[in-house]
C-alpha positions, 0 to 999 in steps of 0.5 A: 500500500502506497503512503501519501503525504498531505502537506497542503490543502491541495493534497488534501482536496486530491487525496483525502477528500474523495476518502472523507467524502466516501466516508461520509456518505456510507457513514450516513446510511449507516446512521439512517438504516439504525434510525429506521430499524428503530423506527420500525421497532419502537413505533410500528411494532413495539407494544400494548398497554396492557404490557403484552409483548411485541406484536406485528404493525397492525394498529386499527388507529392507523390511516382510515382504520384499515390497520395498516401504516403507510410508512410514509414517516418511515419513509420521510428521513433524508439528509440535508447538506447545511454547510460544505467548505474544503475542512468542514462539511455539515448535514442534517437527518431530518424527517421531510414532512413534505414527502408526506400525504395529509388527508383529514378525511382519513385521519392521515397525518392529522385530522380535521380537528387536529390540522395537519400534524405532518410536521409534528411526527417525529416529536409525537412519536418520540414517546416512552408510552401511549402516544398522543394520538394513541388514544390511550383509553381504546384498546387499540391502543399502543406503547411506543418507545422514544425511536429517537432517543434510543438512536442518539443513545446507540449512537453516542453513549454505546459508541456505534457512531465511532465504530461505524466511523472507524470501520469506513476510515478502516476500509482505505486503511486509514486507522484511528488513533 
């Protein structure tokens, strides 16, 4: 393996910023595929108020009653480049309300008496119990988990971040101190 020396921005810009870059897109779906997964885990599929286990997503509070999520909140997260100079590259993993249908008619993604929630989501599903728009006195009802929360927590206090950082830098033979 060849050893390249960075001794100026313009090497850098030729050699470590294809790797940085590359790095970094992978390190993104990485990041987003553990956010879904805890998604999926913590508010389609977590629980019941009565304390009974796991159960599959159905939910007949979901969109028009039928039972089933549109999973389009689910679908919702991207990344958002805020900020890219040659030593500094910032983004953001947002959930996109727009990639969002709103019907009041069928109760999806808010209500006529509610408004529009879309918006909202992310922070009303963001819950260690019975949601909001759980209606906790039905039996239908669900516990959910804060999805978010628990992602932050994998990510930073378990170190998943670092180790999904280092594995990619590790990919160009490129180890951390």
């Amino acid at each position: 393996m060849a050893i390249i020396k960075i001794k100026n921005v313009g090497d850098f810009q030729r050699f470590g910023l294809p790797i940085v870059s590359t790095v970094l897109e992978e390190v993104q779906k990485k990041v987003r595929i553990i956010l879904l997964d805890n998604i999926t885990k913590y508010t389609y599929e977590f629980g019941r108020p009565d304390g009974s286990e796991m159960f599959d997503m159905l939910n007949i509070s979901y969109h028009d009653e039928t039972g089933k999520p549109t999973f389009e909140f689910y679908l919702s997260w991207e990344w958002q480049i805020l900020s890219s100079t040659t030593d500094r590259i910032v983004r953001e993993l947002f959930s996109n309300s727009d990639a969002m249908t709103f019907d009041p008619a069928t109760f999806l993604h808010g209500s006529e008496e509610t408004g529009d929630v879309r918006d909202k989501l992310p922070a009303i599903l963001n819950v260690d119990g019975v949601s909001a728009g759980d209606f906790s006195d039905r039996p239908h009802a669900k516990v959910r988990k804060p999805y978010w929360d628990i992602t932050i927590d994998e990510l930073f206090n378990q170190g998943r971040l670092k180790e999904i950082v280092d594995e990619e830098f590790a990919k160009f033979g490129i180890k951390p101190r």
